[in-house]
C-alpha positions, -999 to +999 in steps of 0.1 A: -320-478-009-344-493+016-370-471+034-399-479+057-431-470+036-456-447+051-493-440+034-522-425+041-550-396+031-534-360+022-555-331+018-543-323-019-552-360-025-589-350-011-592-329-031-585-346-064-608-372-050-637-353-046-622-331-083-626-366-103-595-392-103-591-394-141-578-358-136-542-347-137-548-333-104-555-366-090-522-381-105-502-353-089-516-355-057-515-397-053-488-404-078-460-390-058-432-403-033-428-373-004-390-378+007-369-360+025-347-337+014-313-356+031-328-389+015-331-375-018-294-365-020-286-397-015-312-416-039-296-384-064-329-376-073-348-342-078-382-323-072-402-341-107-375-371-107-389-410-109-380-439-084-396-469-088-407-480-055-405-518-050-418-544-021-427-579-018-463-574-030-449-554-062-435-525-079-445-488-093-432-459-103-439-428-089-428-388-089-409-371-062-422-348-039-392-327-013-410-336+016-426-301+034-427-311+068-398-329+086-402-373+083-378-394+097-345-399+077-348-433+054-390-433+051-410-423+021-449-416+022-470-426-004-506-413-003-532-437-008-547-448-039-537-469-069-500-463-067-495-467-036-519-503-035-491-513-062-467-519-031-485-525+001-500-559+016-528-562-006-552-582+022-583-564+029-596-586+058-628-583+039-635-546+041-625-539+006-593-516+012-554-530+014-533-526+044-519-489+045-510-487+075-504-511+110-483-535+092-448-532+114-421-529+097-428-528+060-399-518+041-396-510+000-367-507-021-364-472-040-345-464-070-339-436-088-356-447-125-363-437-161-388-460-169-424-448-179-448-431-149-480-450-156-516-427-149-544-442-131-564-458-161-527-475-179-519-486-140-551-503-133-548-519-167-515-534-162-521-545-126-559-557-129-564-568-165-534-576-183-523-596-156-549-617-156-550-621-196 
């Protein structure tokens, strides 16, 4: 299913920042799709369920979250940090962080998956070192 990808800071994922990101915590609070609860019916996917989450600049796969406050029907938010940089525009216009947000438009593709959740340290290592190997 397509969805228009949302991202940005959550206060669970500030406080995994501030906690240490090789924690668990971290990985629950930034690993994680919130999508509504209509959306996830129709993806067939569950609380603790995978999709992998695909756009032009890549793919990852993440956990779902029920959305707890009301989104729009077909969007998905992905808090920021190394999952979500998997699928947005990766251009920094030199400040160092990808775009997250003001980039109109930006659909993903979002499957339901069983294929392997990847932490913070295996994701870096995949995206940053073994593709450059």
């Amino acid at each position: 299913m397509k969805f228009i990808l949302n991202t940005g800071r959550t206060i669970w994922q500030g406080e995994a920042i501030e906690a240490g990101k090789n924690l668990d915590l971290y990985v629950k609070a930034a690993g994680v799709a919130y999508i509504n609860e209509e959306d996830m019916e129709k993806l067939g996917v569950k609380e603790g369920d995978k999709v992998k989450v695909k756009s032009e600049y890549g793919e990852v796969v993440v956990y779902v979250k029920k959305a707890t406050e009301r989104m729009p029907e077909g969007m998905i938010y992905i808090p920021m940090g190394p999952w979500a940089n998997s699928v947005v525009k990766p251009d920094t216009h030199s400040t160092g962080m990808p775009t997250f947000k003001g980039y109109p438009g930006f659909y993903v593709e979002v499957e339901k998956t069983d294929e392997e959740f990847l932490d913070m340290r295996a994701l870096m290592r995949k995206k940053y070192i073994e593709s450059v190997e």
